[in-house]
C-alpha positions in Angstrom: 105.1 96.0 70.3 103.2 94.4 73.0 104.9 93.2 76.0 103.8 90.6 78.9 102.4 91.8 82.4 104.9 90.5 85.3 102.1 88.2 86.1 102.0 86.7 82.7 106.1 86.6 82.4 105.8 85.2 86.0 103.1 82.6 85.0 104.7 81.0 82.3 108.1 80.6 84.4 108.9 77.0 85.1 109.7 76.7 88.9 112.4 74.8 90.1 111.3 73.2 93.6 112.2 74.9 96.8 114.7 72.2 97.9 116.9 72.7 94.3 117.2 76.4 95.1 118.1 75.4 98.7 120.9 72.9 96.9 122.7 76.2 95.8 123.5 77.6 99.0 124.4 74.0 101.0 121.1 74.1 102.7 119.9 70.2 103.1 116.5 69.3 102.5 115.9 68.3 106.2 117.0 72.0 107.3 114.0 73.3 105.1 110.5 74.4 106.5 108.3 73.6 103.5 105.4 76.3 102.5 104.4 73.8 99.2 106.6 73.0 96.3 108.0 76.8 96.1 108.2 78.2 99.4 110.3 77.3 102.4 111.3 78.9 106.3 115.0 78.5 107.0 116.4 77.8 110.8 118.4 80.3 112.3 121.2 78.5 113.0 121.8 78.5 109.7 123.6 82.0 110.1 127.0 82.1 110.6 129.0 85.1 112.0 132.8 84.3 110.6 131.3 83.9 107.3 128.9 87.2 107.5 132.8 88.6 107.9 134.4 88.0 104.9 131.1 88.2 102.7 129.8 91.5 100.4 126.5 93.0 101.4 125.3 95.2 98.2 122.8 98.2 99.4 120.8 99.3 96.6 118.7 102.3 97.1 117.7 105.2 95.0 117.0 108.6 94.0 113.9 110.4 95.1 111.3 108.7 93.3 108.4 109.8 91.1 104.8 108.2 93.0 105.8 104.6 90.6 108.6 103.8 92.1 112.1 103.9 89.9 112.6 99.7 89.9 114.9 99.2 93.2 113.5 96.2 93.2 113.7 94.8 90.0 117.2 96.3 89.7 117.8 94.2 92.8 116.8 91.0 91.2 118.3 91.6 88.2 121.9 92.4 89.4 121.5 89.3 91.6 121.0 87.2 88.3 123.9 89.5 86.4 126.3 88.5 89.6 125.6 85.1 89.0 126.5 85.6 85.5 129.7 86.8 85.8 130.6 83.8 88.5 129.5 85.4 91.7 127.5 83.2 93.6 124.8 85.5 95.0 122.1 86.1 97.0 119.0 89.0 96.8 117.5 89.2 99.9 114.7 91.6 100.1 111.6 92.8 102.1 108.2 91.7 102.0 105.6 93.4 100.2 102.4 94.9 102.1 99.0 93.9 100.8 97.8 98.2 101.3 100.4 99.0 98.0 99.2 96.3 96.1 96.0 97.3 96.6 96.6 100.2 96.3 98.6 102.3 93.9 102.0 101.2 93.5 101.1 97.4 92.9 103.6 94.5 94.3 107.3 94.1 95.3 108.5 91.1 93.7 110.7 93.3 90.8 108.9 93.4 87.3 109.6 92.6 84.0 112.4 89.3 83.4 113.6 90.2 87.0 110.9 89.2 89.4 111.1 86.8 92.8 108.6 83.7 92.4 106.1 82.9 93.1 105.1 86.1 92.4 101.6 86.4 93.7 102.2 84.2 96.9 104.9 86.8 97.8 102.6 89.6 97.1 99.6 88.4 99.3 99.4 86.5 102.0 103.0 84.4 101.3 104.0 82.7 104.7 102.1 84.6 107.0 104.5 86.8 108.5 102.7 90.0 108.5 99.4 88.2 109.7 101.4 87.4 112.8 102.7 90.7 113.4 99.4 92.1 113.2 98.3 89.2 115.4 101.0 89.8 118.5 100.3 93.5 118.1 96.7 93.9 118.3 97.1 90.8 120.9 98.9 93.6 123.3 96.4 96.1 122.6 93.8 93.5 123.8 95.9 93.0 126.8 96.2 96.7 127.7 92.2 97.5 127.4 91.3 94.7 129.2 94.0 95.5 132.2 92.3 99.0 132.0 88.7 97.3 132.1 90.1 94.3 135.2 90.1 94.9 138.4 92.1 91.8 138.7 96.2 93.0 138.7 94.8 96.6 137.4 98.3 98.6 136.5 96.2 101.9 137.0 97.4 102.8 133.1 95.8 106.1 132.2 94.2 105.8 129.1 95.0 109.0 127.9 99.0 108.3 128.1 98.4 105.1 125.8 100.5 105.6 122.8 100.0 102.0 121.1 97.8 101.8 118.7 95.7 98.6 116.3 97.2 97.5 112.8 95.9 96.0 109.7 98.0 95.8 106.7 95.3 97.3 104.2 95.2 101.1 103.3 92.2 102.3 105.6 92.3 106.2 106.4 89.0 106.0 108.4 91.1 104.0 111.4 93.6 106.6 111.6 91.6 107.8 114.6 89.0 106.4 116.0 87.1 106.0 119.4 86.7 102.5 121.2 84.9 101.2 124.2 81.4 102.5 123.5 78.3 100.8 123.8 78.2 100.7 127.9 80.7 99.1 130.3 80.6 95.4 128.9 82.9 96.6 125.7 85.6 98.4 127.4 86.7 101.7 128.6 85.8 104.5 126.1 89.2 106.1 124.9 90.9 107.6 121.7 92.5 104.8 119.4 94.0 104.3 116.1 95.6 101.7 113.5 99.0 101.9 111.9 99.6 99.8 108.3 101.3 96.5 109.7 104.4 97.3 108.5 104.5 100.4 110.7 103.8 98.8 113.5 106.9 98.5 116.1 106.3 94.7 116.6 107.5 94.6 113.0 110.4 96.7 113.6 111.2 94.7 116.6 111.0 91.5 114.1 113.4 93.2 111.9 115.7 94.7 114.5 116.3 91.3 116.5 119.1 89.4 116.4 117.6 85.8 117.5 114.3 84.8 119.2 115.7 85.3 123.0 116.5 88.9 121.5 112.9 89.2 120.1 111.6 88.6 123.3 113.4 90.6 125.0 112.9 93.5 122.6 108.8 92.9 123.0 109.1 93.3 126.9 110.8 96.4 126.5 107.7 98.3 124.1 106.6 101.5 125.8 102.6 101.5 126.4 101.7 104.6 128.3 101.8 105.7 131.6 99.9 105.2 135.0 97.8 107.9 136.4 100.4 108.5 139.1 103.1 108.9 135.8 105.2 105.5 136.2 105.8 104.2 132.8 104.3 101.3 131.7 106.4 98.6 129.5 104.6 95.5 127.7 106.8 92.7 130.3 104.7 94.9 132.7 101.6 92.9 131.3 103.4 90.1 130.8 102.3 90.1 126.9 105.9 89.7 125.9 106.0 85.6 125.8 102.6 85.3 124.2 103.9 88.0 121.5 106.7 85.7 120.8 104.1 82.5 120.5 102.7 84.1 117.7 105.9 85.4 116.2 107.5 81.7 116.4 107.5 81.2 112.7 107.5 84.8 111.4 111.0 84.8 113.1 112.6 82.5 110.2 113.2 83.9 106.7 111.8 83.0 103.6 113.4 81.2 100.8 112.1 81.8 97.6 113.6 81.8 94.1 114.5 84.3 91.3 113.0 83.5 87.6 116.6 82.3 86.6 116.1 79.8 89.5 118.9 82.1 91.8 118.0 82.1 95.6 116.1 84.9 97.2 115.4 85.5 100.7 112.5 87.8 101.4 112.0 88.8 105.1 110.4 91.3 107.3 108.3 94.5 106.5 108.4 97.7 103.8 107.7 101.3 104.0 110.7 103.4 104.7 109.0 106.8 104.7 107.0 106.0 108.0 109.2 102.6 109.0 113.0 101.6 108.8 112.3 100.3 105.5 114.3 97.2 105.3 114.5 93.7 105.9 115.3 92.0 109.1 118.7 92.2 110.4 118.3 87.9 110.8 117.4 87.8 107.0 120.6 89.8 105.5 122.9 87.7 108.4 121.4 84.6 106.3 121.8 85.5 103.0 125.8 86.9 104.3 126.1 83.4 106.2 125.4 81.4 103.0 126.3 83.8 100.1 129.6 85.3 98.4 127.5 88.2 97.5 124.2 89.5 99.2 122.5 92.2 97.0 119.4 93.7 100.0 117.7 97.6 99.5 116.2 99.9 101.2 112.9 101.4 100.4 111.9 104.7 98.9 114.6 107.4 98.0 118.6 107.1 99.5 117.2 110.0 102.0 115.1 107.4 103.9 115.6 103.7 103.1 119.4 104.0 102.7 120.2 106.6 105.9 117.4 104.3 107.9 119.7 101.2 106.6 123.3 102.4 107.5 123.0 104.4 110.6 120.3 102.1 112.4 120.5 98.4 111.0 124.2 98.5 110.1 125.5 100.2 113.7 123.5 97.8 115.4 124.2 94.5 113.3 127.6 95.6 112.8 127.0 95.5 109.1 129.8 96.5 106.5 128.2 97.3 102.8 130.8 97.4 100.4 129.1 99.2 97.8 125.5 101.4 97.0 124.0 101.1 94.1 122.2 104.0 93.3 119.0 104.0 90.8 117.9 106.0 88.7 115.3 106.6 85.6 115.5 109.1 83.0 111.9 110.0 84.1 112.2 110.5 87.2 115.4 113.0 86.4 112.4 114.6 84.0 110.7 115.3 87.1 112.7 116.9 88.9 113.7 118.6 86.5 110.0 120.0 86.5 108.1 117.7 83.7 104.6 117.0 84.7 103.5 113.5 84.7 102.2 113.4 81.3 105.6 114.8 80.2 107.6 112.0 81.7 108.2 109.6 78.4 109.0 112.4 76.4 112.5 113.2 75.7 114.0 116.3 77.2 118.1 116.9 77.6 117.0 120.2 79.6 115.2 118.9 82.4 117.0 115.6 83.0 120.0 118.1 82.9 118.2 120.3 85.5 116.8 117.2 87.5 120.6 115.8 88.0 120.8 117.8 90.7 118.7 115.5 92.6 120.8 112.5 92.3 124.2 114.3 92.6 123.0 115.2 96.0 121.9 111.4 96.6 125.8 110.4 95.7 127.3 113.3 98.0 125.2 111.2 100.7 126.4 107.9 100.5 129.8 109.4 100.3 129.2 110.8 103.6 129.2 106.8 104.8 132.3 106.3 103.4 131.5 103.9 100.8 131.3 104.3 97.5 128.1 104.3 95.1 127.5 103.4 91.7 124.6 104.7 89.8 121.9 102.0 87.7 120.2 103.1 85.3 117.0 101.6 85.1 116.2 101.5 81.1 113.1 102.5 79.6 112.1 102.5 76.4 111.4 105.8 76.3 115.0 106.8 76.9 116.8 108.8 74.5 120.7 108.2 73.8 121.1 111.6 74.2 120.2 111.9 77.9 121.5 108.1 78.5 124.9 109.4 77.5 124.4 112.8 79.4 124.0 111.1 82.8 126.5 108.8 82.3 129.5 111.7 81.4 128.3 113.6 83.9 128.7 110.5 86.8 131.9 109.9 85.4 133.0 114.0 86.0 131.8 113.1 89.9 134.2 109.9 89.8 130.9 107.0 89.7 130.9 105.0 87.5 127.5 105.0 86.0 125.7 101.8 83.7 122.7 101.3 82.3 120.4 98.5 83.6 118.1 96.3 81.4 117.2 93.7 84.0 113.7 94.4 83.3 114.1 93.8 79.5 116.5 91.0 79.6 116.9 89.8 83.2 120.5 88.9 84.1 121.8 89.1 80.7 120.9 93.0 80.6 122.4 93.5 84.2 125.6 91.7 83.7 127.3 95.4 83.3 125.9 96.5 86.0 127.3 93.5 87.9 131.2 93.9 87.0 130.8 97.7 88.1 129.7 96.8 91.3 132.6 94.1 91.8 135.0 96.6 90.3 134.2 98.5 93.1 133.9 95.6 95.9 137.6 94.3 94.5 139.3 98.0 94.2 137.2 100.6 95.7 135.4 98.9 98.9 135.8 100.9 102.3 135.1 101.1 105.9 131.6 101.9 106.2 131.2 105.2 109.1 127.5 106.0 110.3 126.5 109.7 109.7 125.9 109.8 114.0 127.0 108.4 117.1 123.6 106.6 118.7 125.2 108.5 122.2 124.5 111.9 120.8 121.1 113.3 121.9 118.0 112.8 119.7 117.5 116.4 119.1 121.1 116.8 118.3 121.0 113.3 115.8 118.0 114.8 114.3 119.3 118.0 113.5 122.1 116.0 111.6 119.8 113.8 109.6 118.4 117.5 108.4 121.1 119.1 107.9 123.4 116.4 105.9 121.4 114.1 104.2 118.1 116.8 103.3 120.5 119.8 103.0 118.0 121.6 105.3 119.0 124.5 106.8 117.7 123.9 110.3 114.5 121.9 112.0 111.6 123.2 114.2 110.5 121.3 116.8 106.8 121.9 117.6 105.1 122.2 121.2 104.4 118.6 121.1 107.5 117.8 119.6 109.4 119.6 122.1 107.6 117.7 125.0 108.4 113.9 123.7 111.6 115.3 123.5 111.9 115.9 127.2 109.6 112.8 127.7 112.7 110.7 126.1 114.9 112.3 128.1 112.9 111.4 131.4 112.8 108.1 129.9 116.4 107.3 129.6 115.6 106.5 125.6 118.6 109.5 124.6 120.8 106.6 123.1 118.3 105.4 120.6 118.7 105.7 116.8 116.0 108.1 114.8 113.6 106.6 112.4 112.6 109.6 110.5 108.8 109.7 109.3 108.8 112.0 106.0 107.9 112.4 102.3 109.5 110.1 99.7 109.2 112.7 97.3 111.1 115.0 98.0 114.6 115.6 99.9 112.2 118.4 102.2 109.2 117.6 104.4 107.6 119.1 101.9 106.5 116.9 98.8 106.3 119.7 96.6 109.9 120.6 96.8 111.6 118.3 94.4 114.9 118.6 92.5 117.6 119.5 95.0 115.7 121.8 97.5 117.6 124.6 99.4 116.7 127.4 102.1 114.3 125.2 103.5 113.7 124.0 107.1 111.6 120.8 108.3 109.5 120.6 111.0 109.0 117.7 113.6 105.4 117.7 114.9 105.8 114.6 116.5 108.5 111.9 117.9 107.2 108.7 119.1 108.9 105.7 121.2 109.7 102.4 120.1 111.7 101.5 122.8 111.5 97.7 121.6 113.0 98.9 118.7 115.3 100.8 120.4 114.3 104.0 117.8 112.5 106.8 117.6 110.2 107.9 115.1 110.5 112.0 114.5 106.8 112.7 112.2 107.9 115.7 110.0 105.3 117.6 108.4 102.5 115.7 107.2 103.4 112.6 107.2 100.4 109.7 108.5 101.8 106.3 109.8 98.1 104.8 107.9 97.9 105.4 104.0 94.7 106.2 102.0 93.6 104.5 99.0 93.7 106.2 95.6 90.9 107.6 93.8 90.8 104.6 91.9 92.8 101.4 93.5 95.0 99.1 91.7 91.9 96.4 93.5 89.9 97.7 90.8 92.3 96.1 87.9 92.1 92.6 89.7 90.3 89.7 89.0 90.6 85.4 89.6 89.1 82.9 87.5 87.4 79.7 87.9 91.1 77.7 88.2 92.6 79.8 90.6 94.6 81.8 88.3 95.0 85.7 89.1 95.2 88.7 86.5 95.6 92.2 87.1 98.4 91.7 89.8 101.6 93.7 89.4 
């Protein structure tokens, strides 16, 4: 049996124009921002804090994941469409994909299969624009510090050596990671060590993310932390006055997008991706939209619960003031192979033993969000190379842990294979919703917050700090910065800084080499173990696959 690409199931979608889907959520054609037929920018006074009250914001998040990616997305979509069904009105609001995966190795965001946001190749290239102008106000302040180096004209006397912000480009290029600029005599600059991030790890797009309205963003852009001066005075971006000239370029990128699901449901797809080496989620402005105009908002949080869901509850959620009244947890019989030690050619075949073996890993995942207070149910995301046998073994065995756990075929069957899915999480909005408690108070030291993130949520036994780790920890100090929330930089694969620990590790200990600032942000980023802030490109990139004909019309894109 052959089955459609995403493209093709994508491509032969009828789409509704952008002002019907704006219809559904009592959003006048006047308020819209048109991109085309399909795409649109919404105003922020659209959002509406009494409403965000007495709304439901759905986290989905998942278990450690196999390098594909387990379908957060996709299961997203399709318990948007299922909620609908059922008579919710809802809303998926997600994050923007980043051209370096789908040119890369894990291919687009936009869900897969009959659960997908359209139009799904706008969204996975360049879309509205957003990330172009976060790379834009980013590199603009890089500009803005070498050339206040190179001037003699209001010189801040910044030594080039303290400069901690470094150049972004949203494509996976490992030969920028570092780099020297400035050469080729005194006309191009002052020599120095530089670097790029991916865009979405840059801390303007944290800052997009993290701010609460455009005065906000502003604010938040003055207070990035550059460097220091020779005679160690620390140097902020308002000190350049780059922080109203950041916001120029940010003046659009500020406003969600409003796109549409293939059932014709409204998304809202917002701010940048990567929760290993960023927060991982979309902007704080986006979710208060979808809450403002929605009974039901269903947003995730990238890569495994570890990152995308702690990064999600104890940064966004303290400082929106954010309630989630559910998790949904994925999982995929394949990736419960895994870590239950199948190799990757193992991973469609059958095996009770392993999967029993690689529970493990997701029991530790619902013992987590537990420790929020709220609880999770577990999706899981069907393939067809699932055997009855080990469906029916992971569902007993949630039930013995008190989640209910339901098998998700959104990628089969869009909302009509999700609807499941969709009373369990109601069941547990109506009956079973919480308070939602963060894991840390933000007024606990870093070292002591980091320590906690270890400890609970990895099940390490204890972190080492490195020498240089040690010294931006008494840097922070000096700085005031102790208040901040911790970003953690580590492995999506495995609960350890290690990615060849998977399962549920134990005896282990992480190690920060690294914490950096992003005071803007108003986080730090510990980097534990090996972790780079700029991806590679595989051996052979999903580029490769691509190709556009003569009418426009893209293949290869998924």
């Amino acid at each position: 049996m052959e089955f459609l690409t995403d493209i093709e199931i994508a491509q032969q979608t009828e789409l509704s124009h952008i002002k019907n889907i704006a219809e559904k959520l009592n959003i006048e054609e006047d308020n819209l921002e048109m991109y085309g037929k399909y795409k649109a920018k919404l105003p922020l006074d659209l959002i509406d804090e009494e409403k965000i009250k007495n709304n439901n914001l759905i986290l989905v998040t998942a278990l450690t994941p196999t390098p594909a990616g387990e379908g957060k997305t996709t299961v997203s979509i399709g318990l948007t469409e299922g909620l609908n069904k059922v008579g919710k009105q809802a809303t998926v609001v997600l994050r923007e994909p980043s051209l370096g995966p789908v040119f890369g190795i894990k291919g687009g965001a936009a869900g897969g299969g009959h659960s997908q946001v359209v139009p799904m190749e706008d969204i996975n290239l360049h879309f509205t624009g957003d990330f172009n102008a976060v790379e834009k106000a980013n590199n603009l302040l890089a500009a803005l510090i070498d050339n206040n180096i190179q001037s003699k004209v209001n010189n801040l006397n910044i030594d080039p050596r303290t400069i901690l912000w470094k150049r972004v480009i949203d494509m996976n290029d490992r030969a920028l990671r570092q780099i020297t600029i400035g050469l080729g005599g005194t006309a191009n600059g002052i020599p120095r060590e530089d670097g790029f991030n991916i865009t979405p790890a840059s801390e303007v797009m944290a800052i997009l993310c993290m701010a609460t309205d455009f005065e906000d963003l502003k604010k938040r852009l003055g207070d990035i932390f550059v460097g220091f001066t020779f005679d160690k005075k620390p140097i902020f971006a308002r000190d350049l006055n780059a922080e109203n000239a950041m916001a120029i370029l940010l003046k659009d990128a500020i406003k969600p997008n409003l796109v549409q699901t293939l059932e014709k449901n409204p998304a809202i797809i917002h701010g940048g991706p990567f929760a290993n080496i960023a927060q991982g989620t979309n902007t704080i402005i986006a979710t208060k939209m979808g809450l403002s105009l929605s009974d039901y908002v269903v947003t995730e949080a990238g890569f495994g619960a570890d990152l995308g869901a702690e990064k999600f509850l104890d940064i966004k959620c303290q400082a929106a003031g954010l309630n989630p009244k559910a998790v949904v947890l994925v999982a995929t019989i394949r990736a419960l192979r895994h870590h239950g030690g199948a190799t990757k050619d193992e991973y469609n075949t059958p095996s009770l033993e392993r999967v029993t073996e690689g529970f493990k890993n997701l029991e530790k995942h619902i013992e987590n969000i537990r420790k929020f207070n709220i609880e999770p149910v577990v999706a899981l995301n069907s393939f067809i190379s699932d055997s009855e046998e080990e469906v029916n073994f992971i569902i007993e065995k949630c039930a013995s842990l008190g989640v209910q756990a339901v098998v998700s075929e959104g990628w089969a069957k869009g909302g009509e294979g999700t609807q499941e899915l969709a009373k369990a999480v109601v069941n547990v909005v109506e009956n079973k919703a919480s308070e939602f408690k963060p894991l840390y108070n933000w007024n606990s030291s870093i070292k002591e917050k980091i320590e906690t993130i270890a400890r609970e949520i990895y099940g390490a036994e204890g972190v080492d700090f490195e020498p240089k780790a040690i010294l931006n920890l008494k840097r922070i100090d000096r700085l005031g910065f102790n208040d901040f929330a911790v970003c953690m930089a580590k492995t999506q694969k495995s609960f350890s800084d290690n990615d060849k620990l998977i399962g549920r590790p134990t005896g282990f200990r992480v190690t920060v080499r690294e914490i950096e600032i992003a005071a803007g942000a108003r986080f730090v980023i510990p980097i534990l173990g090996k972790m780079m802030r700029m991806p590679g490109l595989p051996g052979v990139p999903a580029s490769e696959g691509m190709d556009i004909d003569n009418n426009g019309v893209i293949s290869g894109l998924s």
